[in-house]
C-alpha positions, 0 to 999 in steps of 0.5 A: 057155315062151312065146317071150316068156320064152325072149327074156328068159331068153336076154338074162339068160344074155347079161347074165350073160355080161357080169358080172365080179369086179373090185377095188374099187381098179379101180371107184373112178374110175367111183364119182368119176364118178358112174357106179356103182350099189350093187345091194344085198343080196337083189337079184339083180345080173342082173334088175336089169341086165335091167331096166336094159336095158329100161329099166323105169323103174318097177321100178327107181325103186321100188329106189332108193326102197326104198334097194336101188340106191345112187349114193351110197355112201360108207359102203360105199366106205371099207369096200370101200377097207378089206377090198379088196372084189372086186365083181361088175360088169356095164356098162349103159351108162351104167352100171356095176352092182355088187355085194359079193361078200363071199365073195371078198377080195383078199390082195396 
């Protein structure tokens, strides 16, 4: 590995360091403020973060023209109310990225 690809994979394994499961109940507010993205199914939740970090516009643009990164997200909020989805979560500021974890529910 060069140490070009030892940086990324280091600022990865910090990225990963950083991720969370959270309630939905306690994500609802940041989605109210618009500061929520939906990373959706068959993407990984740290490469996006990554290049969020990195700011590679491109990459990400060609997500959100694809429909894999959501801001508006209504249909899957009500359902995330619903089953009291826990959420993998990491903050790119301004951002916070999540991504339904559907093997974890909450039970009260």
């Amino acid at each position: 590995m060069s140490q070009i690809d030892d940086l990324v994979q280091q600022e990865k394994a910090n990225i990963l360091a950083e991720t969370a499961k959270a309630p939905w109940k306690e994500l609802e507010r940041f989605y109210a403020q618009g500061k929520l993205i939906l990373v959706c199914d068959g993407l990984d939740l740290v490469e996006v973060a990554y290049e969020f970090s990195t700011d590679n516009t491109d990459k990400t643009q060609q997500w959100i023209d694809s429909g894999k990164l959501l801001r508006d997200f209504n249909k899957q909020a009500n359902e995330f109310v619903q089953s009291d989805a826990k959420l993998w979560c990491v903050v790119i500021k301004p951002w916070i990225l999540i991504q339904h974890d559907k093997s974890h529910v909450l039970k009260e």
